[in-house]
Structure formats: C-alpha cells, structure tokens
C-alpha positions in Angstrom: 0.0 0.0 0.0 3.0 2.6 1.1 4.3 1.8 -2.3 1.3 2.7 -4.0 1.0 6.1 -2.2 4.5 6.9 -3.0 4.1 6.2 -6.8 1.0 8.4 -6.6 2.5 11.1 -4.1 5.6 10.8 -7.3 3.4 11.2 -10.0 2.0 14.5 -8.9 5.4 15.6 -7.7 6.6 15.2 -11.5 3.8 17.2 -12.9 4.7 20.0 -10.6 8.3 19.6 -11.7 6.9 19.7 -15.6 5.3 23.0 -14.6 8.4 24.6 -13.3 11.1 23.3 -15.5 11.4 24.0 -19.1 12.5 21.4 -21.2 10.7 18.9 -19.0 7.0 17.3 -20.2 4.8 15.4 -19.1 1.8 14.9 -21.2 -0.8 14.5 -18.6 -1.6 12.7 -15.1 -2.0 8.8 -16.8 1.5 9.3 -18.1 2.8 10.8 -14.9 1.3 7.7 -13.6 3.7 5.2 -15.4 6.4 7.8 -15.7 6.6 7.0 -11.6 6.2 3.3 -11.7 9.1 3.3 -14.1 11.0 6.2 -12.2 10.6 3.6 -9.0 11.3 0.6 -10.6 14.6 2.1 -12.4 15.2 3.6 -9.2 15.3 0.1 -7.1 16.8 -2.0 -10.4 19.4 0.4 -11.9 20.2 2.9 -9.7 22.0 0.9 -7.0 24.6 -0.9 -9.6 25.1 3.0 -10.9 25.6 3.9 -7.6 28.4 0.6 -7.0 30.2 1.4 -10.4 30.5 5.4 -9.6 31.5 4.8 -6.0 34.7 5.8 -6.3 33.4 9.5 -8.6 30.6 9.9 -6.1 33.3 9.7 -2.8 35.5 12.3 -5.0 32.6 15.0 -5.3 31.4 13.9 -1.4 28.5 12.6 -2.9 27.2 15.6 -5.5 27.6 12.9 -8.3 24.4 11.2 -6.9 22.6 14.3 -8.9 24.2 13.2 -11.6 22.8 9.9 -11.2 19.3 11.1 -10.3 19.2 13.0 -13.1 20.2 9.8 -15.4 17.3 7.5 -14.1 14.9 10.7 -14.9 16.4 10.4 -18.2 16.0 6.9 -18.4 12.3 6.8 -17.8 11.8 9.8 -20.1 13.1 7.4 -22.9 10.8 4.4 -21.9 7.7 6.1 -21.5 5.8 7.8 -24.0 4.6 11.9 -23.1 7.1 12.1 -21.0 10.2 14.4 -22.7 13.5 16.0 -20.9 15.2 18.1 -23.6 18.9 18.2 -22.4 21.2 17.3 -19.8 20.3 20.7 -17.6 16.2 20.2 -17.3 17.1 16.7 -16.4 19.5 17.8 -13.5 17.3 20.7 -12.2 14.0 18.6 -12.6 16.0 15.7 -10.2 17.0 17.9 -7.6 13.3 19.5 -7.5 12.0 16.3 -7.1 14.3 15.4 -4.9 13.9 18.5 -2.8 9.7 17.9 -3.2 9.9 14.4 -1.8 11.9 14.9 1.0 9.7 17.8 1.8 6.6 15.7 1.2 8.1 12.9 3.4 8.8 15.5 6.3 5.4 16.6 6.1 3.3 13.5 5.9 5.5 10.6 6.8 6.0 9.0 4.1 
C-alpha cells in the first residue's frame, strides 16, 4: 500500500516539476502515472549498480555525483515512456533535484 502512495505522491510531484522546468513534459496525469512506476522501478533495479560502479566518482565529489545519477534514471524513464520528454542534460539535473527537494519535503510533512 506505502508503495502505492509513493508512486502516486511521485506522479503529482513530477507534474509540478513539468510546470516549473522547461524542457521537461509530461503529457498528462496517466503518463505521470507510469512515468513514476518506471522512475521507482529504475530507481530500485538500476540505480544501486550506478551507484556501486560510480563509488569511487561519487566519494571524489562527497557525494554531489548522486545528482548526476538522479538525473540519469529521470532520463532513463523519459526514454521508456511515452509523453514524457527531458530536452537536455540541464532540465534533467534541475527537474531531479526539484523532485528530490519535493519528496523529502513531502516525506517530512506526511511521513512517508
């Protein structure tokens, strides 16, 4: 059930991201939908071996490559799900650490 609010609490986090962000579109709320089941699911498959490989970059920048990896997984569901578009490198950095930012906030607020 937890999982299911956080997909939905990350679906409407990523439209408010498409809002403030240029370069970054989301079609509408079905495709925000997916874009977070994908998001989550890259996030618990792909992310962690991303985060082994880069270990020894990540430790170098104490940690500020992590964007950089964020930003890749936002990238990486852009490609896989249709409506949903980051235009560049830059959108895709600023849109993961809004959404970062927005779920932590979220989280502190509600419990999540």
């Amino acid at each position: 059930m937890q999982f299911l609010v956080h997909v939905v609490v990350t679906a409407g986090l990523l439209l408010i991201v498409a809002k403030v962000v240029n370069g970054f579109t989301i079609s509408n709320g079905q495709v925000a939908l997916i874009s977070a089941l994908v998001l989550g699911l890259a996030n618990a498959v792909v992310r962690p071996i991303l985060v082994f490989l880069t270990l020894p970059l990540t430790l170098l920048t104490l940690g500020l490559f992590l964007i950089v990896i964020n930003a890749a997984m936002l990238k990486l569901s852009a490609t896989m799900v249709a409506g949903f578009t980051i235009k560049g490198t830059m959108p895709a950095v600023v849109g993961a650490l809004l959404l970062t930012g927005l779920n932590i906030a979220v989280a502190a607020m509600f419990g999540i």
